[in-house]
C-alpha positions, 0 to 999 in steps of 0.5 A: 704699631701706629698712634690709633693701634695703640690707642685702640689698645688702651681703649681695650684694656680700659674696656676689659675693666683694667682701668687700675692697672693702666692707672698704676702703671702711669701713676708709679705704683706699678712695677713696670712704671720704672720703665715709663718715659716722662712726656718732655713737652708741657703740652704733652704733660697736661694731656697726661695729667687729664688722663691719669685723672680720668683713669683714677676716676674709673678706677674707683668708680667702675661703671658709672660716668656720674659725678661722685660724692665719696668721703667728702670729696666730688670725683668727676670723669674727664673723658674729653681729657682722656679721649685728647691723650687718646689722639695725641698718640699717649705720650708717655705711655709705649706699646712695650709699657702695656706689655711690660704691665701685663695689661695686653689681651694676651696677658691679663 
């Protein structure tokens, strides 16, 4: 599987409304997380951190891209970030990590 497969893949599973999930498994909540290799490049870290920010976002404020004041504190999309993870072929997440998840069609 190419990079624009599998990101077309994750694009799915966020289109499916499986934001957490993709979130818990690239933020360690996930028991699949275990099996998640970390990016050794920094670039490639940064461009992991913008889009775990972006998956929290979606997660907890599923359908709405506004800015969001909750408890106190202003939560923001950043679906640039998300979209340069996207292209980058998302280091840090494999194909077999989404199915290890059960976040593939198939299994959710």
């Amino acid at each position: 599987m190419n990079s624009i497969e599998h990101s077309e893949i994750v694009e799915e599973v966020i289109a499916r409304g499986n934001a957490s999930g993709l979130y818990n498994l690239l933020t360690g909540e996930s028991e699949a997380s275990q099996y998640l290799s970390n990016p050794e490049r920094v670039e490639d870290k940064m461009l992991l951190a913008g889009a775990v920010c972006h998956l929290e976002y979606l997660a907890q404020f599923p359908g709405t891209s506004a800015v969001v004041l909750h408890e106190g504190k202003v939560f923001t999309p950043y679906p640039e970030e998300f979209q340069r993870w996207l292209a980058a072929g998302t280091p840090g997440l494999r194909p077999e990590d989404l199915a290890r998840a059960g976040l593939l069609s198939s299994e959710a």
